[in-house]
N, C-alpha and C positions, 0 to 999 in steps of 0.2 A: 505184109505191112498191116499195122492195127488202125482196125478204119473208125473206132471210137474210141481210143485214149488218144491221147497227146502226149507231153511231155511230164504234164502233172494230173494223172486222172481225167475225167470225162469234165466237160468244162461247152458252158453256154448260156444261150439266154434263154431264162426260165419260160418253160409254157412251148418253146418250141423247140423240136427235134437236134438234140437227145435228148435235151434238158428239159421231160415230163415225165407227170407221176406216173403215166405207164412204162415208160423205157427204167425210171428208177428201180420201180417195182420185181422189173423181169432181171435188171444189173442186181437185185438184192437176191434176188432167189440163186443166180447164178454165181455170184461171189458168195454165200452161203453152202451151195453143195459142193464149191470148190474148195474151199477152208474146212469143210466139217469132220473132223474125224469120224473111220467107220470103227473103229475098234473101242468105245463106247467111253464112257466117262462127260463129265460137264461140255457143252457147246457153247462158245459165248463169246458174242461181238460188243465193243463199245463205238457208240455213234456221239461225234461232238459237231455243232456247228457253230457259223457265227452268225448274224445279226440280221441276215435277210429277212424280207418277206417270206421269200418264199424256199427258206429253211424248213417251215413249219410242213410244208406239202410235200418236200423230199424225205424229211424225216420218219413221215409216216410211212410214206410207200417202201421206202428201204425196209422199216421196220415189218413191215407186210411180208415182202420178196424173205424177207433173212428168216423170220420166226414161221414160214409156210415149208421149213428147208429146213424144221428143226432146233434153228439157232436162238439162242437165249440173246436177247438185245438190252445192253444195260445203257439206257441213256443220259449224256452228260450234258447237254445243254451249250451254253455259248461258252464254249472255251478256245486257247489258243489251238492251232492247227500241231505244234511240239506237244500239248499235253494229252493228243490225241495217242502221241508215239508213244509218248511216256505211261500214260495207262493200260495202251493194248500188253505191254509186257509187265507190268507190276501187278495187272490184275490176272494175267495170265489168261489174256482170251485168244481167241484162233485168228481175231482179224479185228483191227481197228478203220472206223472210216469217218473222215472230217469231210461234211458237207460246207463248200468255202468256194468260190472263184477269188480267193484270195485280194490282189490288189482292183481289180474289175469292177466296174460299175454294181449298182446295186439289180441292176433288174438281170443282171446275168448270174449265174450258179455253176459248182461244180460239185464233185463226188473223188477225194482221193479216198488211198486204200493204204493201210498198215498189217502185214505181218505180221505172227503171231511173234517174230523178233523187234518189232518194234518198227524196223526199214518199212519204206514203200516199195511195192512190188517189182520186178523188174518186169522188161518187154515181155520174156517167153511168158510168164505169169499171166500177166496182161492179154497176151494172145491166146492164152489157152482159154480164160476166162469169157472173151468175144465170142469163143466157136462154141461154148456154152451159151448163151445168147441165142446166138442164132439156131442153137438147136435147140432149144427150148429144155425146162427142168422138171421132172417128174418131182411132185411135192410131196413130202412124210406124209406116215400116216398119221390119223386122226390122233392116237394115242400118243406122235411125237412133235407134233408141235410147239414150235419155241413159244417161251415169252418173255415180256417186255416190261422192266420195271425205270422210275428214273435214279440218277445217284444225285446225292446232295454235295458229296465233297469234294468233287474233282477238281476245281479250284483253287480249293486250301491243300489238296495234295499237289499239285503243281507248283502251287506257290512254294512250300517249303520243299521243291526239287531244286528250282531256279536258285531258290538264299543259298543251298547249298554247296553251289557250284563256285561261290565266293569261298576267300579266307575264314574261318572259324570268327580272328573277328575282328571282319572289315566291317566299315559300318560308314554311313552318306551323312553322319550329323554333318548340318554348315552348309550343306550343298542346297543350292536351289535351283531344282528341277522342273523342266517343262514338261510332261509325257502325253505325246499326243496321239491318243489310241484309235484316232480314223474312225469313231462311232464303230468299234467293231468288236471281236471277239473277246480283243484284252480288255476291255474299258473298264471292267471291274478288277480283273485282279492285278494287271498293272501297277496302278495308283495305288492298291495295297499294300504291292513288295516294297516299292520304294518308300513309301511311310514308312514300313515296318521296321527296315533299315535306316533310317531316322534320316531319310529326307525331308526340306520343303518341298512339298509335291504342289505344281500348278499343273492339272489337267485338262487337257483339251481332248475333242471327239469324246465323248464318256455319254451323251447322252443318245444311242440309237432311236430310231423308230420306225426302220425296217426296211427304210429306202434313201438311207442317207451315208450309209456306210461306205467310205473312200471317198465322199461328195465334198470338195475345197479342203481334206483336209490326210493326213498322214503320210505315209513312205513316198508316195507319188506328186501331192499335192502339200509342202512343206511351209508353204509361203504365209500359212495362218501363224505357225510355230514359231517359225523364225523371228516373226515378229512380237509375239508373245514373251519370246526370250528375251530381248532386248527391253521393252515396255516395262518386263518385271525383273529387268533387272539380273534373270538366274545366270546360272554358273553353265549352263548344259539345255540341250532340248534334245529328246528321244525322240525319235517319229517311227512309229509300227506303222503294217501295213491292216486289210482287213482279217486277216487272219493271226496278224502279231508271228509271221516265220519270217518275214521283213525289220531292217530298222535303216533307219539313217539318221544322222547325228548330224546336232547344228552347235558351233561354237556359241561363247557368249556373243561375238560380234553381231550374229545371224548368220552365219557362213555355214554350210550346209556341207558334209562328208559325206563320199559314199561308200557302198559296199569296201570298195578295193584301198582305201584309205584307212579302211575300221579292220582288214585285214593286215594290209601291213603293220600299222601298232603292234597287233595280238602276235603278229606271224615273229616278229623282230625280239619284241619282247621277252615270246616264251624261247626263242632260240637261245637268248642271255641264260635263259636259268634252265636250259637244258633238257627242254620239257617238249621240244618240238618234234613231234617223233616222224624218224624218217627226214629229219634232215628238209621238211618240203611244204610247200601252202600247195594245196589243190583249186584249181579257178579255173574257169569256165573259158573259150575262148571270146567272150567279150571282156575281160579284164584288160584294162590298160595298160598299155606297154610300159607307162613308167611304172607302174607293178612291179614289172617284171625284172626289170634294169634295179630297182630300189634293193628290191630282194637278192640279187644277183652280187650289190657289192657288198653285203653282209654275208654270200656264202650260203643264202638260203635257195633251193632249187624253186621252182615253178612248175608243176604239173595242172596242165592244161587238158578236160575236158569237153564233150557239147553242152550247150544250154540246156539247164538245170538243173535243178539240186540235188535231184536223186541221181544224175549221174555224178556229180562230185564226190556223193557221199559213195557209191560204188564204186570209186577211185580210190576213194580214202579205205574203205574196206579194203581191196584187193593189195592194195601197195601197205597198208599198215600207218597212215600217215591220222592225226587227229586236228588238224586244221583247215576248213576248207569252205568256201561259198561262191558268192557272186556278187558283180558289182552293183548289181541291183539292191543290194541287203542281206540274202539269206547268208546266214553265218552258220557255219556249222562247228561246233565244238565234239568230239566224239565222245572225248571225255567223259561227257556230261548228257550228251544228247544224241537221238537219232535223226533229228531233221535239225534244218535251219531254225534257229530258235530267236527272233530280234531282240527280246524284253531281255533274255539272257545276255547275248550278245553286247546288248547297250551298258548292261549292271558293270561288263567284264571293261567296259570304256571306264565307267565312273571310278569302278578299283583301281585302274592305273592313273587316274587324275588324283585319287588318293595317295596310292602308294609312294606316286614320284612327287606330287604337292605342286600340280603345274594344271595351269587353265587349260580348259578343253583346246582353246586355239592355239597350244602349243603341242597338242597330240590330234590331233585330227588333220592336219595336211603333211604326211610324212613324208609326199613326196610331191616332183610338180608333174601332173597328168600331162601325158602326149596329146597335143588336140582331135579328140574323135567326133566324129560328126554324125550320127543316126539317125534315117529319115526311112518311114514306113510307108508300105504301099498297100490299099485293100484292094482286097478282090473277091468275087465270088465263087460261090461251091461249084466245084466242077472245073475252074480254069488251071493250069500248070504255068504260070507264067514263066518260071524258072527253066524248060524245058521247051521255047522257044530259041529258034535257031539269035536273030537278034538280040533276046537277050543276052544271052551267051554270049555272042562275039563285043557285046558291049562290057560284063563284068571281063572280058578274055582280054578292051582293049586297057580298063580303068586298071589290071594288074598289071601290066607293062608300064604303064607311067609310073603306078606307085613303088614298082621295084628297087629295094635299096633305100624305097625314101617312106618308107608306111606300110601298113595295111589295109586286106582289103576283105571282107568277110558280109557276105550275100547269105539269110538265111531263112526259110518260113517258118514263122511262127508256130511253134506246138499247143498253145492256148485261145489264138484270134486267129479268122483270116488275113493275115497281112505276112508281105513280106520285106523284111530286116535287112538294109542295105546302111552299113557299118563300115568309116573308112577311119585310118589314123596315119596324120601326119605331121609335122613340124609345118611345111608348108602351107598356108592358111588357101591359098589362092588352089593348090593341087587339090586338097582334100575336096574342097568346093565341087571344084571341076570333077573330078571321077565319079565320085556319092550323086553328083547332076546327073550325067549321062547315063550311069545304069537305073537311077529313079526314074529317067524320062524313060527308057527302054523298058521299062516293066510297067510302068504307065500306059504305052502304046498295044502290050501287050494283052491286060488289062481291059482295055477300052470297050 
C-alpha cells in the first residue's frame, strides 16, 4: 500500500509532515531520477501552482530535488491544475507537477504528478516512486545538473486550448456571466477566456493573497456566487475550485448544479450527435443514482469507478469511452483534455445554453437526485476505524435495511483524515437512520 500518496498526490498541511520543504525536496529528486531518461537528449519537468502561501516554498524545494537529478525545471507560475496536463505534453517534458491541495483550505498543500503523456501517474508508479524515497537518490554530477528557467506563456497557451475545444464559432455575446475563481489558480485566465469569447464577465475570487484561496468562496463554498448571479442579474454563474479541475454551475435563479447534473447534459447531449464514444459516461461510485436511472432511459450505460479523477480517466482510457468525472465537479473531456478540466467544462455548459437558446435553469437540473445524505468523521494518524469489529456489524446492519430501498457506501478519504459515510434513499426517515448509526459507530471507534 502507498503510505504517502492518496488518491490525488501527496496532499497536507504545509510546514508538517509530508507537507515540508524537506520531504518536497527529497519527492523532487526521486520523481526526477524516476522520469529521467538514461539514453540522453533534453530532461525537462514543468511545475505549475496555485495561489498558496506556501506555493512559493514547495516550489522551490521541488525545484532543488528535480534540477540536483539532472532535470531542466521550466516554471509556469499560478495556472489551472488541466494546463499543467496540457503543457507536460505540448512541451514534451518527462514529467509535469501542479503544486495545489486543490479545493483545501489555504494553509494546507499538495504535490500531483503528470506523465510525460499528459495522465497522472497510476498506483504502481506512485509505489515505485516511495521506495525511491525511502531509499534515498544518488544526485548527477556536477557537470549534469538541471536548470531552472520561468515561462511567461502558459496561460495564453492554455487559454487558446480551452477556446478550442468550442465550435470554431461559438461565441457568449449577450451572456452574463458570473466566474467565481475561489482566489485561486484560474483567477486570471478565466475571466479572460470568457471576455474573449464576448462575455459580460462579473468576477468573483480574482483577487489572491496567499491565504485566502477557497475561503467563503468557489466549487465548495457557492453561496457568494449565487448571489452575485441574482443581484446582477446574469444569465449563469461558474464556480472553479482552487485549482480550476472543479466547477459547479448556478442557474439564473441561484440554484446551484452539480457535477452529475453537468454530466448528464454533456453525457445526453453528445449521445444525440453521436459523438459519445463507447456508448457510456464514466463516474465514480458517489454519483447519484438518479444519474444513473436518467442515463439509463436514453440508452446510455454508466461505468462506475473509485473516488477520483484519475481513476475515471483510467476507466475512460481502458474502455475507450471520452466522457467522465465526478459529482463533485471534475469533468473530464478526453477529447480535449487529460484531467478534469472546470473552466472548460463550464464553457461546454454555456455552448449548449447557446446552441439550444435556453436558460441555464432549463439545462442544469436534468434530472431529480435520489436523496443522499453524506456525513464525515475525523480521526487520527494511526487509527483503522473501518477495521473495527463494531463498525462493521453496524455498515453490515445499515445494508440490510437499505436493501432494495438505497445505498450504502462507507469510504476513507484519500485527501483528509476522515471517513465518508454516504447513504441514498427515497426514504427520508431510513437514509437518516442508517448514515446515524454507522457515523455514531465510527465515532465511538474514533474516540
Amino acid at each position: 500500500m502507498r503510505k504517502l500518496f492518496g488518491t490525488d498526490g501527496v496532499r497536507g498541511t504545509a510546514n508538517i509532515h509530508p507537507m515540508t520543504a524537506d520531504m518536497a525536496l527529497r519527492i523532487g529528486a526521486a520523481v526526477g531520477r524516476y522520469f529521467r531518461r538514461e539514453n540522453g537528449g533534453v530532461h525537462r519537468v514543468v511545475i505549475g501552482k496555485d495561489t498558496r502561501l506556501s506555493g512559493y516554498m514547495f516550489e522551490s524545494a521541488l525545484t532543488a530535488g528535480l534540477t540536483s537529478t539532472g532535470m531542466n525545471v521550466l516554471l509556469l507560475g499560478p495556472v489551472p491544475t488541466p494546463a499543467v496536463g496540457l503543457m507536460t505534453r505540448s512541451m514534451r517534458a518527462d514529467l509535469g507537477v501542479m503544486i495545489s491541495a486543490s479545493h483545501n483550505p489555504a494553509d494546507d498543500n499538495g504535490i500531483k504528478f503528470f506523465g510525460p503523456d499528459g495522465y497522472k501517474l497510476s498506483d504502481e508508479a506512485e509505489l515505485e516512486i516511495e521506495a525511491l524515497i525511502d531509499a534515498g537518490v544518488e544526485p548527477a554530477q556536477a557537470q549534469n545538473i538541471g536548470r531552472a528557467k520561468r515561462i511567461d506563456d502558459a496561460r495564453f497557451r492554455y487559454g487558446e486550448r480551452v477556446k478550442s475545444s468550442l465550435p470554431r464559432d461559438m461565441r457568449l455575446d449577450g451572456l452574463k456571466v458570473v466566474i467565481d475563481c475561489a482566489n485561486g489558480a484560474a483567477h486570471r485566465a478565466a475571466p479572460e477566456i470568457l471576455w474573449e469569447l464576448g462575455a459580460d464577465v462579473v468576477p468573483l475570487g480574482v483577487s489572491p493573497d496567499g491565504k485566502n484561496i477557497n475561503r467563503g468562496c468557489g466549487s465548495t463554498q457557492p453561496t457568494a456566487a449565487a448571489e452575485a448571479v441574482v443581484a446582477h442579474g446574469a444569465d449563469v454563474g461558474i464556480c472553479l475550485d482552487g485549482d480550476a479541475d472543479r466547477v459547479i454551475v448556478i442557474d439564473e435563479t441561484g440554484a446551484v448544479a452539480d457535477g452529475d447534473q453537468l454530466m448528464a447534459l454533456l453525457a445526453s447531449s453528445w449521445a444525440e450527435d453521436g459523438r459519445l464514444s463507447g456508448g457510456a459516461l464514466v463516474a465514480t461510485v458517489m454519483s447519484n443514482l438518479g444519474l444513473e436511472r436518467f442515463l439509463n432511459e436514453r440508452g446510455i450505460g454508466l461505468e462506475r469507478t473509485g473516488v477520483g479523477d484519475r481513476y475515471v480517466v483510467e476507466r475512460m482510457r481502458a474502455g475507450g469511452f471520452n466522457l467522465g468525472g465526478e459529482q463533485s465537479g471534475h469533468i473530464v473531456m478526453s477529447d480535449y483534455a487529460t484531467t478534469g478540466d472546470g473552466l472548460m467544462a463550464g464553457l461546454h455548459f454555456l455552448a449548449e445554453m447557446v446552441r439550444r437558446g435556453q436558460k441555464a435553469s432549463e439545462l442544469a437540473q436534468q434530472f431529480t437526485p435520489v436523496p443522499q445524505l453524506l456525513k464525515n468523521v475525523r480521526f487520527t494518524a494511526g487509527q483503522l476505524p473501518l477495521e473495527v469489529d463494531s463498525v462493521q456489524d453496524a455498515i453490515s446492519h445499515a445494508e440490510g435495511q437499505l436493501n432494495g430501498q438505497g445505498r450504502l457506501l462507507i469510504r476513507k478519504s484519500g485527501t483528509e483524515p476522515l471517513i465518508r459515510v454516504m447513504a441514498e434513499s427515497e426514504d427520508p426517515e431510513l437514509l437518516e437512520r442508517t448514515v446515524g448509526e454507522v457515523v455514531k459507530a465510527v465515532e465511538a471507534a474514533t474516540a
